[in-house]
GUDREN-927874 format. One record per residue (C-alpha): x, y, z. Coordinates in steps of 0.02 Angstrom, whole numbers, padded with zeros to 5 digits, always signed. Layout:
N
XYZ
...
END
This chain:
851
+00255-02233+03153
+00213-02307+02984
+00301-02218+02847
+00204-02161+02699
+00295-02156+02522
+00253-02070+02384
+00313-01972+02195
+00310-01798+02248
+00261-01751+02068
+00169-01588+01992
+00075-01538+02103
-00091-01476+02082
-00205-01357+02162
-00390-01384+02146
-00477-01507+02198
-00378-01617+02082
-00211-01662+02054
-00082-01738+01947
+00077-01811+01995
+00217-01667+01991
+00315-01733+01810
+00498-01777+01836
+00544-01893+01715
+00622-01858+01545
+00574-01921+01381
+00389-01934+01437
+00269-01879+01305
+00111-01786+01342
-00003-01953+01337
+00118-02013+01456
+00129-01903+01571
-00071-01881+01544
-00106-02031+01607
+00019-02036+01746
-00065-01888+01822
-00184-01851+01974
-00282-01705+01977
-00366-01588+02081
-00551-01533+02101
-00616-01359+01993
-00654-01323+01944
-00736-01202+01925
-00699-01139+01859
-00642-01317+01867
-00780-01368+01774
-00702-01291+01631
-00660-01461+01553
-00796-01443+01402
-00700-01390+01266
-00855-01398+01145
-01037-01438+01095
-01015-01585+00970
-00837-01666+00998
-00744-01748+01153
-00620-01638+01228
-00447-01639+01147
-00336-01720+01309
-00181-01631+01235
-00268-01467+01233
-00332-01376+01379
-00369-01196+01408
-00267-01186+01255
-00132-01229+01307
-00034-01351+01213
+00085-01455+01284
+00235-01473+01137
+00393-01467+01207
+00449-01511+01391
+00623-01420+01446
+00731-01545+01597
+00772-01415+01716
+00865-01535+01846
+00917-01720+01858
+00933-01826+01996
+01046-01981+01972
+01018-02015+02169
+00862-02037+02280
+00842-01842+02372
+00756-01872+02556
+00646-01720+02561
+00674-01695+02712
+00859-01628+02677
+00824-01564+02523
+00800-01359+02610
+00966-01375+02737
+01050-01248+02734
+00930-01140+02613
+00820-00995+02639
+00646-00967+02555
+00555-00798+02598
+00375-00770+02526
+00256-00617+02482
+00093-00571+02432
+00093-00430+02306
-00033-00329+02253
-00242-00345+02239
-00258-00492+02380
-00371-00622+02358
-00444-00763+02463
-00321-00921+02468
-00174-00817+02471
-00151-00852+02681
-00163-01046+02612
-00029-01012+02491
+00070-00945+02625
+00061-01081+02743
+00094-01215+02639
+00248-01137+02599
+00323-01111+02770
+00242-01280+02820
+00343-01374+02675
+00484-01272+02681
+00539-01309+02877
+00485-01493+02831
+00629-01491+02701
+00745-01413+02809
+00746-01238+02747
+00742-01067+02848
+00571-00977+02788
+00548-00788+02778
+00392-00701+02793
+00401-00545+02682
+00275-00396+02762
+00179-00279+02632
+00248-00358+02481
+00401-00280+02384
+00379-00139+02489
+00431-00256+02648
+00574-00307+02544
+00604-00131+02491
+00608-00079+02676
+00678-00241+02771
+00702-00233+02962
+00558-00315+03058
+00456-00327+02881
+00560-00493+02863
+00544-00612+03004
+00572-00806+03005
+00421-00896+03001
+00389-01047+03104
+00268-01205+03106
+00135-01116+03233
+00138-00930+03135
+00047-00985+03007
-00070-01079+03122
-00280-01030+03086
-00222-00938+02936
-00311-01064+02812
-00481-00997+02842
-00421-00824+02835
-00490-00713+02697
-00351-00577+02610
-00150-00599+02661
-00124-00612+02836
+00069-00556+02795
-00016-00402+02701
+00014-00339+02535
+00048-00160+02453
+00082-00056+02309
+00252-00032+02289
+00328+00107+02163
+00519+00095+02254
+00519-00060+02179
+00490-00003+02007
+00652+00105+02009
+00855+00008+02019
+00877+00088+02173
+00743+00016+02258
+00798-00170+02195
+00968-00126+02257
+00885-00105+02456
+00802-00262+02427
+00934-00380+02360
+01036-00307+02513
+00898-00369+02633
+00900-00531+02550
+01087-00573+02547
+01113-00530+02727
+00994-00665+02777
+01046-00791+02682
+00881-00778+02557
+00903-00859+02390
+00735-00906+02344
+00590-00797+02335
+00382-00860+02307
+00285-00719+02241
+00093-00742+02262
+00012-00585+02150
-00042-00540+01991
+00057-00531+01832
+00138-00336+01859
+00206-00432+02031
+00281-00579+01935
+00351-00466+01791
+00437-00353+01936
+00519-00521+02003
+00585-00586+01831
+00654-00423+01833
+00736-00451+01988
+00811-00601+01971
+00869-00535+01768
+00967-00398+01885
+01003-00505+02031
+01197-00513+01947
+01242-00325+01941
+01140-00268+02108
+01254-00397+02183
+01393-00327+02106
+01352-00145+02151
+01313-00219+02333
+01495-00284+02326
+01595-00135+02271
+01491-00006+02364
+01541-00131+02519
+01359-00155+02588
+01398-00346+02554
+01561-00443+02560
+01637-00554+02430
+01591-00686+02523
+01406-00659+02555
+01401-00608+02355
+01474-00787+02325
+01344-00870+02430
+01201-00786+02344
+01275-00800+02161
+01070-00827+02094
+00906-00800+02138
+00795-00926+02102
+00593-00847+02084
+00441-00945+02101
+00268-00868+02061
+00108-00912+02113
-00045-00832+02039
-00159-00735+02180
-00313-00637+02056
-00475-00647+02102
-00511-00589+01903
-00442-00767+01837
-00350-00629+01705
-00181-00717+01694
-00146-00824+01521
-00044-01005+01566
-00158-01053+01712
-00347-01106+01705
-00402-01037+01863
-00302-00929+01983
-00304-00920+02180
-00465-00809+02241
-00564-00836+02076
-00680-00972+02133
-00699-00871+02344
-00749-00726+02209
-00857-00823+02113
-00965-00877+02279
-00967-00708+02353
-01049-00629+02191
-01177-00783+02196
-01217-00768+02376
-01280-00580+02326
-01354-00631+02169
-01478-00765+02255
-01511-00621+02396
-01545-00505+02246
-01665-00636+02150
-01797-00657+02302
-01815-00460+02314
-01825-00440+02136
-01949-00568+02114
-02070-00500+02240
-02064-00316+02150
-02051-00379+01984
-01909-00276+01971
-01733-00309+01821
-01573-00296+01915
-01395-00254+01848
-01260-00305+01949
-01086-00240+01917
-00952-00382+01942
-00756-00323+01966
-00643-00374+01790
-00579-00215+01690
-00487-00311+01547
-00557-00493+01584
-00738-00556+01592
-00700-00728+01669
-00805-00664+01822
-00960-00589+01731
-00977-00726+01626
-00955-00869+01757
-01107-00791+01848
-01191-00778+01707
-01195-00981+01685
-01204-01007+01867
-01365-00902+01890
-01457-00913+01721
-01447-00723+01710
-01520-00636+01558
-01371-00534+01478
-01180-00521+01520
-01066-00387+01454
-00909-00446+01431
-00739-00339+01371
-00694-00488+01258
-00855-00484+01147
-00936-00328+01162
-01105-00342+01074
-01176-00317+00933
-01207-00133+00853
-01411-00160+00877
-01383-00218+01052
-01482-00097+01134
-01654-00171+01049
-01592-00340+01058
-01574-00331+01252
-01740-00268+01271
-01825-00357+01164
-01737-00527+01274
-01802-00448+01451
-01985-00431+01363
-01987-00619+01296
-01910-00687+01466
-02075-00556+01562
-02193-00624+01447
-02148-00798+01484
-02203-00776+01661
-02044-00722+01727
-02041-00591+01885
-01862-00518+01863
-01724-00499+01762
-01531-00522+01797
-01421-00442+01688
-01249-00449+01737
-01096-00331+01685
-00918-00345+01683
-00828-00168+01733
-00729-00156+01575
-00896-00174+01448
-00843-00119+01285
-00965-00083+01143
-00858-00125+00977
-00809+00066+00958
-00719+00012+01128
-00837+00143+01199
-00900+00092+01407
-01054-00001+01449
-01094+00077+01606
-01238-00003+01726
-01301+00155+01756
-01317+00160+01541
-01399+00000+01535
-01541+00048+01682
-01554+00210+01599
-01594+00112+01434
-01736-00008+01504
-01813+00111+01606
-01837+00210+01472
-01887+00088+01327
-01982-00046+01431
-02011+00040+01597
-01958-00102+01690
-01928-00060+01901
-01731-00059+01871
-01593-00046+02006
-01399-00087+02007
-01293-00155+02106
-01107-00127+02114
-01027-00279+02200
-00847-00170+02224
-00733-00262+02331
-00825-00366+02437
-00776-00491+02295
-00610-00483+02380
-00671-00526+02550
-00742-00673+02666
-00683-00836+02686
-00606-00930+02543
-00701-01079+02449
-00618-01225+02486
-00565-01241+02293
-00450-01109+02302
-00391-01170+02504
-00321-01319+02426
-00284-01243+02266
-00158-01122+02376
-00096-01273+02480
-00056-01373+02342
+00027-01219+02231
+00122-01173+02389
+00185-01356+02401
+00237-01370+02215
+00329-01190+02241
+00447-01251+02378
+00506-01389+02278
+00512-01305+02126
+00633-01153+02221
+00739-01300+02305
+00767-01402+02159
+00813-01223+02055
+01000-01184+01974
+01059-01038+01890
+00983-01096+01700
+00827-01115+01779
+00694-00997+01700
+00571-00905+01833
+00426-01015+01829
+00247-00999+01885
+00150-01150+01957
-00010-01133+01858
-00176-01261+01820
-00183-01344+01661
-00356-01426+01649
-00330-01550+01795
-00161-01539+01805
-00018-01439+01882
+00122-01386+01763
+00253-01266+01764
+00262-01138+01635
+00399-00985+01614
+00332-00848+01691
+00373-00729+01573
+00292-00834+01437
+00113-00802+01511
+00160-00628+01558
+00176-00604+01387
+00017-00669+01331
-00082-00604+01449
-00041-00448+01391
-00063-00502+01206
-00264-00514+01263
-00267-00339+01351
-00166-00283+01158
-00276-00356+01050
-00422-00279+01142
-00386-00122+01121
-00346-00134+00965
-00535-00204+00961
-00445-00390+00886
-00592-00465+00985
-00618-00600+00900
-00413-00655+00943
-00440-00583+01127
-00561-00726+01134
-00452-00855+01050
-00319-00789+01179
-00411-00836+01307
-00409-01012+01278
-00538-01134+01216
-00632-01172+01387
-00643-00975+01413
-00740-00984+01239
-00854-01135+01262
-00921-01053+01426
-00988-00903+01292
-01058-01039+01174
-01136-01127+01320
-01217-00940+01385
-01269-00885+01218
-01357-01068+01184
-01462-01028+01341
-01484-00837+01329
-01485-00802+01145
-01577-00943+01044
-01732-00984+01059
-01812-01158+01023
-01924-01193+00875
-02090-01133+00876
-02141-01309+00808
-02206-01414+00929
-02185-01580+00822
-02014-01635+00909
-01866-01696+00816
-01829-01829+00963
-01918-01861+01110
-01787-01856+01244
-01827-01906+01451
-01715-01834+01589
-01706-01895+01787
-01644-01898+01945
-01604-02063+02017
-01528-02095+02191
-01495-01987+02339
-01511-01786+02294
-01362-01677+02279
-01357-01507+02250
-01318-01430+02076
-01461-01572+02006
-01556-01467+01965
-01463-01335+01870
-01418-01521+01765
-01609-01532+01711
-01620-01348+01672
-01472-01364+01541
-01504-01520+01472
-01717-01474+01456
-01674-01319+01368
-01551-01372+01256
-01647-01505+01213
-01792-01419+01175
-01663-01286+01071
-01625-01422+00970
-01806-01453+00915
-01830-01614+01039
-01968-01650+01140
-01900-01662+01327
-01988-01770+01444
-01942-01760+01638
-01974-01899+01744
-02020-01902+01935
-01944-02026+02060
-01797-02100+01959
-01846-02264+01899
-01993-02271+02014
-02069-02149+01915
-02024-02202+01740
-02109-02372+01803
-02261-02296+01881
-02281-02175+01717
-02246-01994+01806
-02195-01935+01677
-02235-01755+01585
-02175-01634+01445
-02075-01500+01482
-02070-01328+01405
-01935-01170+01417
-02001-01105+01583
-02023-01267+01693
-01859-01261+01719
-01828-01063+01746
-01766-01023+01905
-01682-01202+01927
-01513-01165+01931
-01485-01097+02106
-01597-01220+02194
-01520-01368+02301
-01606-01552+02302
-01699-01613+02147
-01865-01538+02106
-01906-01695+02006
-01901-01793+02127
-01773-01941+02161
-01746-02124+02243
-01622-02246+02245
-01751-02403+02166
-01657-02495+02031
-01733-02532+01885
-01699-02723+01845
-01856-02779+01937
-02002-02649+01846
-01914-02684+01663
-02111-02742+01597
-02174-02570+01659
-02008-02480+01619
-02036-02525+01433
-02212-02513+01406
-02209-02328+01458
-02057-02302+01359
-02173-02340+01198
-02317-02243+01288
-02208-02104+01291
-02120-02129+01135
-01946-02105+01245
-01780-02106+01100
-01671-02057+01245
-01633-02063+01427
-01509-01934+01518
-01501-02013+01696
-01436-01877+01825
-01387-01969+01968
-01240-02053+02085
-01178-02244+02118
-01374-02316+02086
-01385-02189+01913
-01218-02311+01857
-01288-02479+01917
-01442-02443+01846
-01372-02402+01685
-01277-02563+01693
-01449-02650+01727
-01520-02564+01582
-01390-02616+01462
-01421-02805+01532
-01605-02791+01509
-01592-02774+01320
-01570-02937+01294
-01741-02945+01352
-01845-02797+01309
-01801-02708+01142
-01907-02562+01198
-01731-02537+01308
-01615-02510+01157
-01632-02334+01163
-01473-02220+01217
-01431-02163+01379
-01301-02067+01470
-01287-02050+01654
-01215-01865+01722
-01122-01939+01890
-01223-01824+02041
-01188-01866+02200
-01099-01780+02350
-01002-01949+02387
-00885-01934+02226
-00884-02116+02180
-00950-02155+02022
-00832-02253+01907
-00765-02138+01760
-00778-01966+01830
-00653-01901+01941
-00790-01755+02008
-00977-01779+02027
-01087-01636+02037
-01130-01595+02224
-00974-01654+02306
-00902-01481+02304
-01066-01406+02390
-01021-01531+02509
-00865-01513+02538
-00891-01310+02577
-01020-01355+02696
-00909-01481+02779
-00756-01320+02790
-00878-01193+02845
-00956-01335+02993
-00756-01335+03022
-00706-01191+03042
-00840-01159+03151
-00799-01295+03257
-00614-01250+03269
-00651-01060+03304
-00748-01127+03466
-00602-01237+03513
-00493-01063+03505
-00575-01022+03638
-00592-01156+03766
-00418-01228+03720
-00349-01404+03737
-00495-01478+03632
-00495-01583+03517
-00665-01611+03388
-00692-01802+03294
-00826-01759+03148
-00893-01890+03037
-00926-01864+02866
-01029-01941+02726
-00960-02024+02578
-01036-02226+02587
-00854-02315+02580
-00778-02158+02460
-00667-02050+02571
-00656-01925+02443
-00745-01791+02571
-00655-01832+02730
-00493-01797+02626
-00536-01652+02527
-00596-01575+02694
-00457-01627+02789
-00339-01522+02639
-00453-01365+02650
-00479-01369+02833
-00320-01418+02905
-00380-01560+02999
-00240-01669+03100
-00323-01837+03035
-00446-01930+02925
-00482-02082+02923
-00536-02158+02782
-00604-02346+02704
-00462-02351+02582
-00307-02341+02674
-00317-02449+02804
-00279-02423+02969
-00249-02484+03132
-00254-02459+03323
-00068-02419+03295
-00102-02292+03192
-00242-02227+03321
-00103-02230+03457
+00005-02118+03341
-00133-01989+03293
-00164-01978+03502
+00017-01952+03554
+00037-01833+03388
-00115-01724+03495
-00027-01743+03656
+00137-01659+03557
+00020-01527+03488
-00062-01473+03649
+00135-01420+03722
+00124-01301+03577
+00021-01150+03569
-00091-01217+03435
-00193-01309+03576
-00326-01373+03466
-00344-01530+03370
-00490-01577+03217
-00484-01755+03163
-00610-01807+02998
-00680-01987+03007
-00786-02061+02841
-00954-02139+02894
-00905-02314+02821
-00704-02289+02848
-00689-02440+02975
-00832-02579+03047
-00769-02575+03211
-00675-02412+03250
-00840-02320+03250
-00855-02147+03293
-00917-02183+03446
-00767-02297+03470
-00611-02147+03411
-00701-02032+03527
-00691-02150+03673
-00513-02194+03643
-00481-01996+03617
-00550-01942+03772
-00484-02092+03876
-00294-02065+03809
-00326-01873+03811
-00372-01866+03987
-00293-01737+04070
-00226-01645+03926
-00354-01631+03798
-00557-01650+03803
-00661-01729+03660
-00813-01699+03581
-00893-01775+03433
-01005-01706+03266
-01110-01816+03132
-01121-01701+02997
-01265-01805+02932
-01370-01756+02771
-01325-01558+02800
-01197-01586+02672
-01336-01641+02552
-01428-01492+02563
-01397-01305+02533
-01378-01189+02364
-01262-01273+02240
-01090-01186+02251
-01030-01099+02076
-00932-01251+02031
-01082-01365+02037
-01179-01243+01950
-01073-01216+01813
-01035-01388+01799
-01177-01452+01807
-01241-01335+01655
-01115-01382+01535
-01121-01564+01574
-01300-01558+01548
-01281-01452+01369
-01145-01605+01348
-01237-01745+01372
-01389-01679+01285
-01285-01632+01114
-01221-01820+01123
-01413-01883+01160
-01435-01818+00997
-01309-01877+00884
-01356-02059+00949
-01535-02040+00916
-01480-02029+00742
-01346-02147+00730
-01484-02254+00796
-01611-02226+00707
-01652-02390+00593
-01797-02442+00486
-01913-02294+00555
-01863-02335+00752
-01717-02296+00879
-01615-02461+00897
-01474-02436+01000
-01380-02591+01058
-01209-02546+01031
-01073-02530+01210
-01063-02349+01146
-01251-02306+01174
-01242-02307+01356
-01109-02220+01444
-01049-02109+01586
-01011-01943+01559
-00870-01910+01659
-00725-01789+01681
-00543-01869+01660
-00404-01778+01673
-00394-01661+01549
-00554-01701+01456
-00736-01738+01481
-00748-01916+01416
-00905-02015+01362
-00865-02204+01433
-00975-02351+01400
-01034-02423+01584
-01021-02602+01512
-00795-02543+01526
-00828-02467+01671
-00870-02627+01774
-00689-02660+01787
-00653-02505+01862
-00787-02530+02007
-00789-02592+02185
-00971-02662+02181
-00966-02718+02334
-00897-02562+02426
-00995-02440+02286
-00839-02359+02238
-00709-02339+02066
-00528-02460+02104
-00423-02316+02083
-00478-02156+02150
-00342-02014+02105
-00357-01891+02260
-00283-02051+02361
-00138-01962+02299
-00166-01804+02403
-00158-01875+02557
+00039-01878+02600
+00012-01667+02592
-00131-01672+02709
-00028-01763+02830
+00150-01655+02823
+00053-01497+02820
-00026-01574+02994
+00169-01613+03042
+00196-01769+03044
+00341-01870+03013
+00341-01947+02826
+00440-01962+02679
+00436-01897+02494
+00506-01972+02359
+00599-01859+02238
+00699-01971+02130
+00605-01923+01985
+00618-01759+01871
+00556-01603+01863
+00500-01517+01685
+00449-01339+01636
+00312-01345+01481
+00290-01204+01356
+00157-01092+01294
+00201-01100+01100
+00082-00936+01042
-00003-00955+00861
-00066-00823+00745
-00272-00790+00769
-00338-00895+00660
-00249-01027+00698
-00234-01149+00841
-00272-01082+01012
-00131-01022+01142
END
C-alpha cells in the first residue's frame, strides 16, 4: 500500500484547518501562514472583523496570539503509530449534549487504537466515573461504528453532584488507576472542564489517600503519578470564551432555521408577526445568528439589551417593514433578554406589547430543546472529528508541567489554549453582565461576536436616505452556475448599498444581461424575503464577457454604472480577469469591481470557502447517510456516489470527513489501479467485521478513465461473492435547496463587505468629475484566508490558478485527507517530529484591546 506522509499539526475542526503548530520560535505570521484551516464557519463565517478595514490576521475572535508556551520537544522522529503503547485514554460527554459530540467520540477511540493506546468509554459522564463498573468499558474500532450521524452522546451524559464533593473524586481516581487510565478527554461545557482542572489539581493527594487507605498499591500510585486532561468544547449556545464556535452550535443553528422558514410561509399567508424563543440564558450567539441568517425584524440579546424607549421603537420597525408591503414579521428572542435594569424580556411580554399597540395577529414560538436534537450539520461532524483527533495527541504527547488544555477554533485555525484561562473569561462575560458592564460583555465576546451586531443593526435599524439622487450608482450580479446562499449576497449588498445613499442596480443573466441591457433599479423591498431562498433570483449564466465588451460598455454609460459587485464562482474570476484586460480597450471598463466567490465547487483562487459549498456539502451527508442506513439493512453492500466539484475535490473530501466514507477519489491526488486494488481488498477486510457496509466518494472530474461507471464495475467484479455494488450521481441536487446558516450568514456579511469597499473605491476613483479606476487594486476577489477576509487583486491571483483544470494550485483541505483515511482504518503514517505549543488568552481592561 502506498504510504501517505504528513505534519500532524493543530488540528482544526471546521471545515478548515491549520497545521497542528509544533515548532518553537515561530511567530504568529509564521505560523499564520503555515496553517490549513477548516470550513465555518458559521459561525465560520465569522471572519469579518469590521465594516471599513481588512481583518486584523493576528486578531480573531479576540483573541490575540502573544506568547506561545513549548509544552514538549521531540529531538527524534515519533511514529504515531507507537506513540499510545502502553497508555490508556478514556473519554466523556458531560453535561447539556449537543450534536457532534458522538463525532468527537469516535475520533478519539479511532485515533487512539491507531496510536496504540487502550481507549475507555466513560458512561453518563462524571457520574460513570463516579460509579465505575460496567460504566467504563474499552472501546474498540467497530463501537463507535454509525455513531457519526448520530444526534446527542451515544455514551450518554448526566448531571453529576458526587462529583462536586472530594469524596466523590476519590471513587473516581480509584476507577481510573485500576485500569491503567492516565488521560482523560472531556467533551462538555465549561462547569465540566472546570470540574476536570479540578481533578487533575487533586489528582496528587486522592492518589495519596488511595495509597494509605490501601484501595491502591504503591505501585499502581507510581504508574499513575499525573493525569493529563484534555477538553473539548460540546455547547450548542457557542457561550464558551477561547474558541470561535463550539461543537453543536452550527446542528443548532440549522434546526432553529428549519422552523423559522416553516414559520415564515404560515405567517405570510395570515399576515401574522411571530416571536420565536431561541435557547441562550447568558449568551446570544444563537438569537443573533438567526437573526442575520433569516433577515428577522428584532433580536433580543442578553449582551445589549435595548434601549429605554424600546418598546415604541420596536413597533414603530414592525409598522415601517407592514407598510412596505411586508406580510409578517420575525422577531427573534434570546431566553436571557435583559432590558438595561437587567429586568426579563419575555416573548409572552413582547406579543402582549404588539397586540396591544399595533394589533398585529401575534403568536410565539418556544423552540426548547429540539435545538439539541436531529442530526448534526456536517460543520460540527468534522469539527468533532478533527477536535477529537487533536485531543489524542495533545493527551499522548502530555507531562506533568503540562497545563489542562482545551482544543478550541481560532478563526480558521486550531490552537490550544489553557483551559482554565477561558474558563475564566467566560465567566468574566456572565460578571460583567450582571453587573449590567454591557458594553465590556460585548467587548468580551470578541470582535467577530460584535461585527455580527453591527452587520444586524445596519440591516434592521437604519434606514436609507429618503433622497433618491444616489451618491454612487452601484450594479450587482450573478454570473455562472447558481449556488445557494446567492441570493441572501444580493440582499446584503442592495441594502447596504442603498443605506449608504447609492443607487443599486441589479443585473439579470450575468454578463449576458449586462450586454443585452437587463438591467433595473432596485429599492429596500426587492430584495425582502431573499435570504432564505436557494438559486439566484436574478438570474445567472456562465457567458464570459470578453466577446460583448462594445455592448458591455455602452450600457455601462447608459446606466451610469461606478461599480460592479460580481457574485459568482470560477467564470465570476475569469471574467473579472477579462474585465481588467479589456481596459486597455474600453475606458468605460475602468470602473471597480469585486467578485464574492459563489459556487458549490469551492475553487475560486483566493478564498478558501465559497458561498454554497457548505449547502452542498449537507446535502451530499444527508444523501449519505441515507444511503448507508439502507445498506444497514441489506448488509455486505457497498455504495460508489459521485459528486460535483469540476476538477476541485473539495466536496468529495469534506463529505468523505463528515460522512465517514471508506474512499474518495479525487483529481488532485492521483491515483492508480493499485490504489483501486487496495481500497477493494480494504472492503473485503471490512466485510469479516461487523461493520458490513462500505461508502466510497468519487469527484465527477477525479480521473478520465476510471469513470464511475468503470470503479463500480471493478467493485462489483472483485466484490463478487462478498460484497454487492450499487452506484449514485448526486447530480445538480447539491445545487439546489435552502442555503444552510453558514451560507446565509456568510453570504450577508460578505455582501455588507464588499459593498463598504465598492464605496471607498468609487471615491478613490473618482477623477476630473468621472470614476477612473485602473489601478491592480480596483478589481479583486473577496476572499476568506485564514484568519482574515482579504481583498486580492485577480491580476495576483493568476498565479495561484489552474486555468486549465479551473482550480487555485494549492488548495488547503488537501491537508485533511490523511484523517479521512485513518479514521476509515487504514494503514498510514503521521509525522510528529515537529512541536506542539499552548497559546494564551492575555485579558485587557474594557476599553482597551479585545480578549
Amino acid at each position: 500500500m502506498r504510504k501517505v506522509e504528513f505534519h500532524l499539526k493543530f488540528f482544526m475542526c471546521v471545515t478548515q484547518s491549520r497545521q497542528l503548530v509544533r515548532t518553537p520560535q515561530r511567530t504568529a505570521e509564521e505560523a499564520s501562514t503555515s496553517s490549513m484551516l477548516i470550513q465555518k464557519p458559521p459561525s465560520g463565517t465569522d471572519a469579518l472583523e469590521s465594516l471599513d478595514t481588512v481583518d486584523d490576521p493576528d486578531t480573531v475572535e479576540g483573541i490575540p496570539i502573544i506568547e506561545n508556551e513549548w509544552i514538549m520537544t521531540h529531538e527524534e522522529h515519533h511514529e504515531a503509530k507507537t506513540l499510545g503503547i502502553g497508555k490508556a485514554i478514556a473519554v466523556l460527554t458531560s453535561g447539556g449534549d449537543a450534536q457532534g459530540m458522538n463525532a468527537a467520540v469516535r475520533a478519539v477511540v479511532r485515533v487512539g487504537i491507531y496510536t496504540g493506546a487502550r481507549v475507555f468509554f466513560v458512561h453518563e459522564g462524571y457520574q460513570g466515573l463516579v460509579d465505575g463498573g460496567d460504566n467504563i468499558q474499552e472501546a474498540t474500532w467497530e463501537s463507535v461504528s454509525m455513531m457519526l450521524q448520530l444526534g446527542g452522546t451515544v455514551i450518554g451524559s448526566a448531571r453529576c453532584k458526587d462529583f462536586r464533593e472530594r469524596e466523590g473524586r476519590l471513587r473516581a481516581a480509584h476507577n481510573l488507576v485500576k485500569r491503567g487510565i492516565t488521560n482523560l478527554c472531556v467533551i462538555g461545557g465549561d462547569g465540566s472542564l472546570t470540574g476536570a482542572d479540578t481533578f487533575r489539581s487533586e489528582w496528587g493527594d486522592l492518589l495519596s489517600d488511595l495509597q494509605k487507605s490501601g484501595k491502591i498499591t504503591a505501585e499502581e500510585a507510581t504508574k499513575s503519578s499525573y493525569l493529563n486532561i484534555v477538553g473539548l468544547v460540546g455547547s450548542i449556545d457557542n457561550d464558551f470564551c477561547g474558541t470561535d464556535m463550539t461543537i453543536g452550535t452550527d446542528s443548532a443553528l440549522h434546526r432553529i432555521i428549519e422552523i423559522v422558514d416553516a414559520i415564515t410561509t404560515t405567517a405570510q399567508s395570515h399576515q401574522r408577526t411571530f416571536v420565536l424563543e431561541v435557547m441562550g440564558r447568558h449568551c446570544g450567539y444563537l438569537a443573533l445568528v438567526t437573526s442575520l441568517s433569516c433577515g428577522a425584524d428584532w433580536v433580543f440579546i442578553p449582551e445589549c439589551p435595548p434601549d429605554d424607549d424600546w418598546e415604541e421603537h420596536l413597533c414603530r420597525r414592525l409598522s415601517e417593514t407592514r407598510n412596505r408591503g411586508s406580510r409578517l414579521n420575525i422577531i427573534i428572542v434570546a431566553e436571557g433578554a435583559i432590558d438595561k435594569q437587567g429586568k426579563p424580556i419575555t416573548s409572552e411580554d413582547i406579543k402582549n406589547l404588539v397586540v396591544k399597540r399595533l394589533g398585529y395577529d401575534t403568536r410565539v414560538t418556544v423552540l426548547g430543546h429540539v435545538q439539541r436534537g436531529g442530526t448534526p450539520s456536517a460543520f460540527d461532524r468534522i469539527l468533532g472529528s478533527r477536535m477529537g483527533v487533536e485531543a489524542v495527541m495533545a493527551l499522548l504527547e502530555g507531562t506533568p508541567d503540562t497545563p489542562a488544555c482545551v482544543v478550541s477554533l481560532s478563526g480558521n485555525q486550531a490552537v490550544r489554549l489553557p483551559l482554565m484561562e477561558c474558563v475564566q473569561v467566560t465567566k468574566d462575560v456572565t460578571r460583567a453582565m450582571d453587573e449590567r458592564r454591557f458594553d465590556e460583555a460585548m467587548k468580551l465576546r470578541g470582535r467577530s461576536f460584535m461585527n455580527n451586531w453591527e452587520v444586524y443593526k445596519l440591516l434592521a435599524h437604519v434606514r436609507p436616505p429618503k433622497s433618491k439622487s444616489g451618491l454612487h450608482t452601484v450594479a450587482v450580479m450573478n454570473v455562472g452556475a447558481p449556488a445557494a446562499g446567492m441570493n441572501a449576497a444580493v440582499r446584503s449588498t442592495v441594502r447596504i448599498g442603498l443605506i449608504q445613499g447609492n443607487r443599486v442596480l441589479v443585473v439579470h443573466d450575468g454578463f449576458e444581461g449586462l450586454a443585452k441591457g437587463q438591467i433595473e433599479e432596485a429599492g429596500w423591498s426587492y430584495v425582502g424575503g431573499w435570504t432564505g431562498q436557494g438559486g439566484s433570483k436574478l438570474g445567472t449564466k456562465r457567458t464570459l464577457p470578453k466577446k460583448s465588451f462594445e455592448q458591455i460598455s455602452a450600457n455601462i454609460t447608459k446606466f451610469n454604472i461606478q461599480g460592479l459587485v460580481i457574485i459568482g464562482g470560477f467564470e465570476a474570476y475569469t471574467g473579472g480577469l477579462e474585465l481588467m484586460e479589456g481596459r486597455k480597450q474600453y475606458d468605460e471598463l475602468c470602473i471597480p469591481f469585486v467578485v464574492i466567490p459563489a459556487t458549490v465547487s469551492n475553487n475560486v483562487p483566493g478564498s478558501d470557502f465559497s458561498v454554497g459549498a457548505d449547502t452542498a456539502l449537507n446535502t451530499i451527508c444527508m444523501t449519505c447517510d441515507r444511503i448507508k442506513q439502507s445498506a444497514a439493512g441489506t448488509k455486505r453492500r457497498v455504495f460508489i456516489i459521485e459528486t460535483m466539484g469540476g476538477y476541485c475535490g473539495y466536496l468529495a473530501t469534506m463529505a468523505g470527513l463528515a460522512a465517514g466514507a471508506d474512499a474518495a477519489y479525487i483529481f488532485e491526488e492521483p491515483f492508480t489501479i493499485r490504489d483501486l486494488q487496495v481500497n477493494v481488498e480494504h472492503l473485503v477486510q471490512k466485510m469479516k467485521t461487523t461493520v458490513k457496509r462500505g461508502l466510497v466518494l468519487r469527484n465527477e472530474k477525479c480521473n478520465e478513465n476510471y469513470t464511475t461507471d468503470f470503479i463500480f464495475n471493478l467493485y462489483s467484479e472483485e466484490g463478487k461473492g462478498i460484497f454487492d455494488s450499487r452506484k449514485n450521481v448526486l447530480g445538480h441536487m447539491q445545487q439546489g435547496g435552502s442555503p444552510t446558516p453558514f451560507d446565509r450568514n456568510f453570504a450577508t456579511k460578505m455582501g455588507a463587505k464588499a459593498m463598504n469597499w465598492m464605496s471607498g473605491k468609487i471615491k478613490e476613483s473618482y477623477r476630473n468629475g468621472r470614476i477612473f479606476a485602473n489601478t491592480p487594486d480596483s478589481g479583486c476577489v473577496l476572499g476568506m484566508r485564514k484568519r482574515a477576509l482579504l481583498f486580492q487583486p485577480v491580476t495576483e491571483l493568476q498565479e495561484q490558478t489552474d486555468f486549465e483544470h479551473r482550480i487555485p494550485k494549492e488548495q488547503w483541505w488537501l491537508k485533511l485527507r490523511p484523517i479521512l483515511k485513518i479514521l476509515a482504518k487504514y494503514e498510514i503514517d503521521l509525522d510528529t517530529s515537529e512541536h506542539a505549543h499552548l497559546e494564551h488568552i492575555t485579558r485587557k481592561r474594557s476599553g482597551e484591546a479585545n480578549i
